[in-house]
C-alpha positions, 0 to 999 in steps of 0.5 A, a space after each residue: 311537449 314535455 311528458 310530465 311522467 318522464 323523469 328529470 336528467 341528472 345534473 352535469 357534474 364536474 369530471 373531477 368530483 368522481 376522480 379518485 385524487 383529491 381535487 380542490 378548485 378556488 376562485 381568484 378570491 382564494 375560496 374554496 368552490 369545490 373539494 371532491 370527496 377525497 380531498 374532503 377526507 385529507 383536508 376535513 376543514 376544506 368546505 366549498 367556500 372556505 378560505 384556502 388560507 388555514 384550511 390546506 397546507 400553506 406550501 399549497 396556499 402560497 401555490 395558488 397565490 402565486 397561480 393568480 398573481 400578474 407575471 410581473 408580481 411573481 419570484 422569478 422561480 415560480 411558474 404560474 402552472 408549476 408543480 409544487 410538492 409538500 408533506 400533508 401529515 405523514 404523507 407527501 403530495 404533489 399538486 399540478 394546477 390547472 387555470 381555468 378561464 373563469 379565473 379559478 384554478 384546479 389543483 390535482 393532488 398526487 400522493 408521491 410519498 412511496 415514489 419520493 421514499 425510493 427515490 430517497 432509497 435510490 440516492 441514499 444508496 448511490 452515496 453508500 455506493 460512491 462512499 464505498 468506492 472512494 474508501 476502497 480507492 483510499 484504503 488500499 492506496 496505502 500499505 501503511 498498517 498505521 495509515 490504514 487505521 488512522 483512515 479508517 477511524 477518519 472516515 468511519 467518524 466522518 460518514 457513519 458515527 459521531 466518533 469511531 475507534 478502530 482497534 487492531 489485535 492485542 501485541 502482549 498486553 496492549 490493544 493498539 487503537 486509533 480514535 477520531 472523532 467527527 471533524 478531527 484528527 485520528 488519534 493512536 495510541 495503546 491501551 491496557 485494556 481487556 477486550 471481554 470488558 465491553 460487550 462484543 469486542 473480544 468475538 469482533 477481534 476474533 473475527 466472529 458476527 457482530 451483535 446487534 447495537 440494541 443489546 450493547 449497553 452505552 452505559 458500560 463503555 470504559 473510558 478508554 473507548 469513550 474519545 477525550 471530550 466526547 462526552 455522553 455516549 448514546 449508541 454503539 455499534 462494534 463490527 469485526 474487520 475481517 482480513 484474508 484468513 485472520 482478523 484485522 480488527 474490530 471497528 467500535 462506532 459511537 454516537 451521543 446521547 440525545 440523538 438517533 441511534 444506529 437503525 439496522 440498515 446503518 448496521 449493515 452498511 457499517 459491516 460493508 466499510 467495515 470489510 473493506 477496511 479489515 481487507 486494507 488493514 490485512 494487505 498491508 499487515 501482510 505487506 509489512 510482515 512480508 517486507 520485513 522477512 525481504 528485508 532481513 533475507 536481502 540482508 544476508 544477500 547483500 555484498 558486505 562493505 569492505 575495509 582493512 583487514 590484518 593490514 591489508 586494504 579491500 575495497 568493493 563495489 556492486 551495481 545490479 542489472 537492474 537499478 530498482 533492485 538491490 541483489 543480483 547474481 555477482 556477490 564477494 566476500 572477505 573472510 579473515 583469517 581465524 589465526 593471526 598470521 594465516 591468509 585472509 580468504 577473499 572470493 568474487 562470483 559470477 552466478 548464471 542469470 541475474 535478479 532474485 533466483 540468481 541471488 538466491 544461488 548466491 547464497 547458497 554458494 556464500 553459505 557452502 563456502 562459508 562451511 567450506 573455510 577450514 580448507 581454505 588454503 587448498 583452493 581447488 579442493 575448496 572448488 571441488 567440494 563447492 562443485 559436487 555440493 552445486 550438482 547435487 541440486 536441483 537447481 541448474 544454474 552454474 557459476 564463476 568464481 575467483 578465490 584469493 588468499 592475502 596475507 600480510 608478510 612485512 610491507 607486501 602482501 602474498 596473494 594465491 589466485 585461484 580461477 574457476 571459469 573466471 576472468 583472471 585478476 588484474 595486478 596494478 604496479 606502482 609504476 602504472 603497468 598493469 598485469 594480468 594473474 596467470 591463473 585460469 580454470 573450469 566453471 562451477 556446477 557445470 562439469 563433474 570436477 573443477 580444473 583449476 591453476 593457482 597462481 602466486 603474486 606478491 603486491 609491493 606497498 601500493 599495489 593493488 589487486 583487481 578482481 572484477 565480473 564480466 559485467 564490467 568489460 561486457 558492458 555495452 555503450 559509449 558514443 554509439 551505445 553499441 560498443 563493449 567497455 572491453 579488456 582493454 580499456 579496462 586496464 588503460 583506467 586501471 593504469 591511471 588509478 596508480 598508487 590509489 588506495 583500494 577504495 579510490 580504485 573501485 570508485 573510479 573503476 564504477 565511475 567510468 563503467 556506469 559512464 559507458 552503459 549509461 541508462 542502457 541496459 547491462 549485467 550485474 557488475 561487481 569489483 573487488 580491489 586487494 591492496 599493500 598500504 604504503 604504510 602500516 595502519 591499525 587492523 579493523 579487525 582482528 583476524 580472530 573471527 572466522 566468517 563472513 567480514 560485513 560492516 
């Protein structure tokens, strides 16, 4: 018997109408049979017996339509327990349904709007992150300057702004610009402009902090800065593109009127492609003015090109140990002779070592000759002087040399040969004989004086005088690839060359040692031939001017 004093029991209720998500159950006549109070809160037309239809979003509408649709009758995407997300105000939420056996179904709302937002972080941050990387791997592919900026613009144009300009310093009164906007073509050309004239350029180009966008009026863009037919701008954004040491640049974003300005994070993001970008426009600024002053310097190394000179005929030929470089450690020169009648002052070397440091002391030892010229009818007190000048400096390399006085007297040529540690000269007759110069001698920049022996020979029109480096005759290859191309067979090619004019003598001389050492490797290898015309020509160059004779 029940105690009319005790109390009732509570009704059971539900685990779901105390649980902290909102939570809505609907029949399979798609009404609402319960909405627990936070559902309440974030739905305020949802009521139990409501329809479900105009009283939730419609994305979790079609949900639980789909949820009481047969298998047969559903898209093949959809699941019947599918998770389905949506926004419902400023929020996101997923719903994860549950179907019961009396044919309704629970649907459990999650809020996941912070969880989405860092996922959107982390994606939107592994685009910047792979955007950067492929703009280093792009930017610095080049060492191009123009190349540089005509990607920079493209890329920035294409990622960060509706258009961007990229502007390298002022060379004198012009501001070389590249301009791109989205989905076109870079565009370089040079302005006339004044940087001060737009707010924040002149402090970007001097390498200082960028100023925020907000302070930059679009308005006072000049049209310089503006892209032909870009038409209203809305936002700018300028950045400096710093380089190593000194600025490169300054990078100018655009965006239209009418559409989102720049927030702050793409402000940020823009200075990091904007320092990757200055340090690819700095490495090949650098690269370019490095190249340039190589250049002019490998110039002065080079071996001049030969020709005739006071009627007599020269030819040259030089091949460095190393086929990608250009200079080396042989060098010749041929002087002209600065009084009509005098000799003409030829000299072929042979520096110790080979590539750039071997150069370098080339140089050194053409410019001291180059001084020495007034007394360049006393060879060896020319190599004397050159010797003492070698051992008072630092550097320890010594060299070879071969000097060669020519003249011209009627229709021969009078040569003094001077060695100093050389291979002597090769004289090659008319008749095929070939001779070897009687002079001989001690090395320079080794010992604390040169010894050396002059010798006299005459060359009858048509006969030539071949001075050579032993990069020639130690040149090692042939069948074996082991052999020297030797002495010897240096003067059986020599004595086929018979009667040829000077240059027709160095190229076969080239041929045939490059022949022999194949793509093995060798020493630097130089040849100079002196000849007597069989006839009289017009001199290329008058014999007037003392110095260096170069092409």
């Amino acid at each position: 018997m029940v105690n009319p004093t005790q109390e009732a029991a509570p009704p059971v209720r539900a685990p779901w109408s105390e649980a902290p998500y909102p939570v809505l159950v609907a029949d399979d006549q798609g009404n609402l049979v319960l909405v627990n109070e936070v559902a309440g809160l974030l739905f305020p037309q949802a009521r139990v017996g409501a329809p479900v239809v105009g009283t939730v979003p419609a994305w979790l509408s079609e949900a639980h339509a789909r949820c009481l649709a047969p298998a047969a009758a559903r898209p093949s995407t959809a699941a019947a327990g599918a998770v389905v997300q949506g926004p419902v105000g400023d929020r996101s939420f997923e719903a994860h349904p549950t179907c019961r056996e009396d044919g309704t179904v629970v649907w459990w709302l999650v809020d996941d709007t912070d969880h989405r937002l860092a996922r959107e972080a982390l994606r939107m941050e592994r685009e910047r992150t792979a955007f950067l990387g492929e703009a280093s791997n792009v930017l610095l592919s080049s060492l191009n300057l123009e190349r540089c900026m005509d990607v920079t613009a493209q890329m920035a144009a294409e990622h960060l702004a509706d258009a961007a300009v990229v502007i390298a310093p002022s060379r004198g009164r012009e501001l070389p610009i590249v301009s791109c906007v989205r989905g076109g073509m870079p565009l370089a050309s040079r302005v006339a402009a004044q940087p001060e004239a737009v707010a924040g350029l002149a402090e970007a180009l001097q390498g200082f902090p960028p100023v925020p966008s907000r302070w930059i009026d679009p308005v006072t863009a000049p049209a310089w800065l503006v892209p032909e037919g870009f038409g209203t701008v809305g936002s700018i954004v300028i950045t400096p593109l710093p380089g190593h040491g000194v600025p490169a640049g300054a990078l100018v974003l655009l965006r239209r009127a009418g559409g989102s300005g720049f927030t702050e994070g793409e402000e940020v993001f823009a200075r990091l492609f904007a320092a990757r970008a200055g340090a690819a426009m700095s490495a090949a600024r650098l690269y370019a003015e490095q190249a340039s002053i190589s250049e002019t310097l490998m110039r002065a190394l080079l071996p001049p090109s030969l020709q005739q000179v006071a009627g007599v005929e020269y030819a040259g030929g030089y091949r460095p140990s190393l086929d990608h470089e250009r200079i080396g450690g042989d060098f010749y020169d041929v002087h002209p002779a600065a009084v009509a009648g005098d000799a003409s002052l030829v000299i072929l070397g042979d520096v110790c070592g080979k590539g750039l440091e071997a150069a370098v002391m080339t140089g050194k030892i053409r410019n001291t000759l180059h001084a020495l010229l007034p007394m360049a009818d006393d060879h060896p007190r020319m190599l004397n002087l050159l010797n003492t000048a070698l051992l008072n400096t630092h550097n320890a390399r010594f060299a070879t040399l071969v000097l060669a006085s020519a003249v011209r007297e009627g229709g021969s040529v009078k040569l003094r040969l001077t060695s100093a540690g050389h291979p002597a000269p090769l004289i090659l007759r008319s008749d095929g004989a070939v001779e070897e110069a009687a002079t001989y001698g001690t090395l320079v920049g080794a010992l604390p004086a040169v010894t050396a022996e002059t010798a006299e020979v005459t060359l009858a029109p048509g006969e030539t005088c071949v001075l050579y480096t032993d990069g020639i005759t130690e040149a090692r290859g042939g069948p074996l690839g082991g052999d020297m191309f030797g002495d010897a067979r240096l003067q059986r090619v020599l004595a086929q060359c018979a009667g040829m004019p000077a240059e027709a003598v160095v190229e076969r001389v080239q041929m045939l040692a490059s022949e022999w050492v194949g793509s093995g490797r060798h020493d630097d290898m130089a040849v100079v031939a002196i000849s007597a015309p069989r006839t009289n020509h017009l001199s290329a160059v008058d014999g007037h001017t003392r110095g260096r004779f170069t092409a």
